[in-house]
KOLSE-606714 format. One record per residue: residue in three letters; x, y, z of N, C-alpha, C in turn. Coordinates in pm, whole numbers, padded with zeros to 5 digits, always signed. Layout:
KOLSE-606714
ALAXYZXYZXYZ/...
END
This chain:
KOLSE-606714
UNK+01483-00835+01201+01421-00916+01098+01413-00835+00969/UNK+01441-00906+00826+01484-00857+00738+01391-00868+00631/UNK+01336-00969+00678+01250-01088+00558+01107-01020+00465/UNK+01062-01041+00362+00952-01013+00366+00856-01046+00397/UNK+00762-00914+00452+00632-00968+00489+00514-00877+00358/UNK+00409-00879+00367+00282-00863+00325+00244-00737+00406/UNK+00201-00601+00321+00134-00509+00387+00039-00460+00275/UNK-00124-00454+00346-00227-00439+00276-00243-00295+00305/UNK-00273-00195+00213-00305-00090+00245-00411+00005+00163/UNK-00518+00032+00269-00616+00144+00190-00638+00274+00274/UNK-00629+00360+00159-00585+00510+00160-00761+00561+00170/UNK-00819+00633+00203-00954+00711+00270-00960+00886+00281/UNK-00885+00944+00153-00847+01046+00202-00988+01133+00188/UNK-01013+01208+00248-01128+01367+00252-01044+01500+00148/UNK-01156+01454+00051-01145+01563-00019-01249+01696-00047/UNK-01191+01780-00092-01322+01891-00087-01411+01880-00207/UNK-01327+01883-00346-01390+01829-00473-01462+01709-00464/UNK-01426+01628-00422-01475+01493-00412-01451+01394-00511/UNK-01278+01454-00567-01214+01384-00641-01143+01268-00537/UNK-01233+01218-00476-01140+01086-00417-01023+01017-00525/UNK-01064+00953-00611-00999+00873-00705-00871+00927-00733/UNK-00893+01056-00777-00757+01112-00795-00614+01106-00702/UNK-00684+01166-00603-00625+01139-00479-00556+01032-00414/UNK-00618+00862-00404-00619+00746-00440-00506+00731-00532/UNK-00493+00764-00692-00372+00753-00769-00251+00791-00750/UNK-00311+00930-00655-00104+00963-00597-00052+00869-00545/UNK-00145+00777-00421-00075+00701-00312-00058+00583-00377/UNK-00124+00531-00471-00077+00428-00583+00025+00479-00696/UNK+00055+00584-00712+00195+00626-00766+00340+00561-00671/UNK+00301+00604-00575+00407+00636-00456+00455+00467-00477/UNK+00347+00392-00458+00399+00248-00436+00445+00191-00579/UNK+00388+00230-00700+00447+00221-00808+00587+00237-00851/UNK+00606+00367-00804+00756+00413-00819+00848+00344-00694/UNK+00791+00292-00611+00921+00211-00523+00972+00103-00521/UNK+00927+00076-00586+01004-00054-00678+00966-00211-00627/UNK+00890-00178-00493+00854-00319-00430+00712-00360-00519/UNK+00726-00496-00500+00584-00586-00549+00492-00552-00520/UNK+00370-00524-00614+00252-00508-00554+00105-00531-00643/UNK+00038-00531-00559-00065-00566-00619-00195-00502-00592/UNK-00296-00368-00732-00375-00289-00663-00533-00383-00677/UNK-00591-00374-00615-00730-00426-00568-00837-00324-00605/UNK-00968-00370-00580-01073-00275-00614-01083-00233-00423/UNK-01053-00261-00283-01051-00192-00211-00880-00149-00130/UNK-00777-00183-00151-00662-00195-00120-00531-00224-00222/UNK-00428-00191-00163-00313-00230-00279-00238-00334-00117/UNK-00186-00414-00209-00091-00514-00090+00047-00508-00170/UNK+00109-00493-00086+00255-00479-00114+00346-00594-00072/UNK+00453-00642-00077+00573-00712-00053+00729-00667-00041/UNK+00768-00696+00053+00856-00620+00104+00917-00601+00242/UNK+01030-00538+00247+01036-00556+00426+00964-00478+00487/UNK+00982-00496+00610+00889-00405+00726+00896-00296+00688/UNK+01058-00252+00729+01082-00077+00719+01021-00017+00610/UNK+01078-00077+00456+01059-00034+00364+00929-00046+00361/UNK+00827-00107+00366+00664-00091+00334+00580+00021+00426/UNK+00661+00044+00550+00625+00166+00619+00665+00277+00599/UNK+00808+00295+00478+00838+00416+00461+00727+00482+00350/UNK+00686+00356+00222+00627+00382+00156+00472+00444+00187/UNK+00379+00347+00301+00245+00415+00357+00271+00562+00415/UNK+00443+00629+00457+00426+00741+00530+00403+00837+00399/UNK+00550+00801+00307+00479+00844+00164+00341+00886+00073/UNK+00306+00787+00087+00167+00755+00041+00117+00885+00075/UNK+00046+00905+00218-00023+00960+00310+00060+01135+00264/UNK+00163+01141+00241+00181+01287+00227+00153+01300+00064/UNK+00191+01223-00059+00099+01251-00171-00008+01261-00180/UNK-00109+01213-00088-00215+01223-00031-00288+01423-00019/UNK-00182+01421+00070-00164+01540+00153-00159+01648-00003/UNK-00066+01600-00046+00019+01728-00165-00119+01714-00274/UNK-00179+01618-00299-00272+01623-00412-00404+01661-00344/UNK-00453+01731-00235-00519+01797-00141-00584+01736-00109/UNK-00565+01613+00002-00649+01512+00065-00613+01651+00221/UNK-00752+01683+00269-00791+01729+00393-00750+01648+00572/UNK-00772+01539+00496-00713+01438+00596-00693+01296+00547/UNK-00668+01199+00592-00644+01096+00502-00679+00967+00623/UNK-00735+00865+00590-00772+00753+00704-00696+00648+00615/UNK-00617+00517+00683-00542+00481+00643-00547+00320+00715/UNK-00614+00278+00647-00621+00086+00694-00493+00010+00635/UNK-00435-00045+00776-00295-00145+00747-00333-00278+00742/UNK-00272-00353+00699-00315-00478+00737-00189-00561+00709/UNK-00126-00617+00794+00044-00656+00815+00024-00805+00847/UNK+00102-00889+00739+00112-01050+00766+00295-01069+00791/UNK+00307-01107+00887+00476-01128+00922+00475-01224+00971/UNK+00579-01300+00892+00679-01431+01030+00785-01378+01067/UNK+00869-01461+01221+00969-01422+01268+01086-01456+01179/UNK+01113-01587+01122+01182-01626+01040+01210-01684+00909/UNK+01039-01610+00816+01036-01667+00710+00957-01564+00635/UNK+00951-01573+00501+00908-01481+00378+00747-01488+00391/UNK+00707-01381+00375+00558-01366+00327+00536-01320+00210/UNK+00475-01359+00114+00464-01361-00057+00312-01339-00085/UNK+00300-01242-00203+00172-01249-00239+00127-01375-00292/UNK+00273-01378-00361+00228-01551-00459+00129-01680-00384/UNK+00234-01704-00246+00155-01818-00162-00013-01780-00137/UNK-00015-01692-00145-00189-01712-00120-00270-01617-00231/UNK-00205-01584-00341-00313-01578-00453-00247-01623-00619/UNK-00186-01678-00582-00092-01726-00702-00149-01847-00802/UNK-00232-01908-00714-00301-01998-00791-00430-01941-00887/UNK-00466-01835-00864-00592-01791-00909-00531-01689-00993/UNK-00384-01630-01024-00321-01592-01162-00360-01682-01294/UNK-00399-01565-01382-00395-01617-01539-00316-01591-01601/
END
């Protein structure tokens, strides 16, 4: 399966400074620079895209994480897939765009 689906993702990394936020911006870099759709939230960024590719990007994520000195990093998925059809941010928040 090729299609896109929907992957919600929030990053939790442990820092020593307690520059969370900062930290937070690498793994929202990562998805920035990959060119898939997305959209950041005040608790999550949701992405669009295929499977593979949205999992290469969270492994990503999680090591900018790592490189901008997250101690450990906790990492909530949240995956909407059909077997034979597209999952879009649009269909379920597209109406509430200005």
């Amino acid at each position: 399966m090729s299609n896109t689906i929907n992957l919600a993702i929030q990053v939790l990394p442990k820092v020593k400074d307690g520059n969370t936020y900062a930290v937070v911006d690498k793994a929202i870099e990562v998805i920035q620079k990959s060119g898939v759709k997305y959209r950041v939230c005040p608790f999550e960024t949701v992405m669009e895209g295929t499977y593979e590719k949205l999992l290469q990007i969270v492994d990503e994520a999680q090591k900018a994480c790592f490189e901008a000195g997250a101690e450990e990093v906790l990492v909530n998925i949240k995956i909407q897939r059909r077997p034979d059809a597209d999952v879009t941010i649009e269909e379920k928040t597209g109406k509430y765009d200005r």
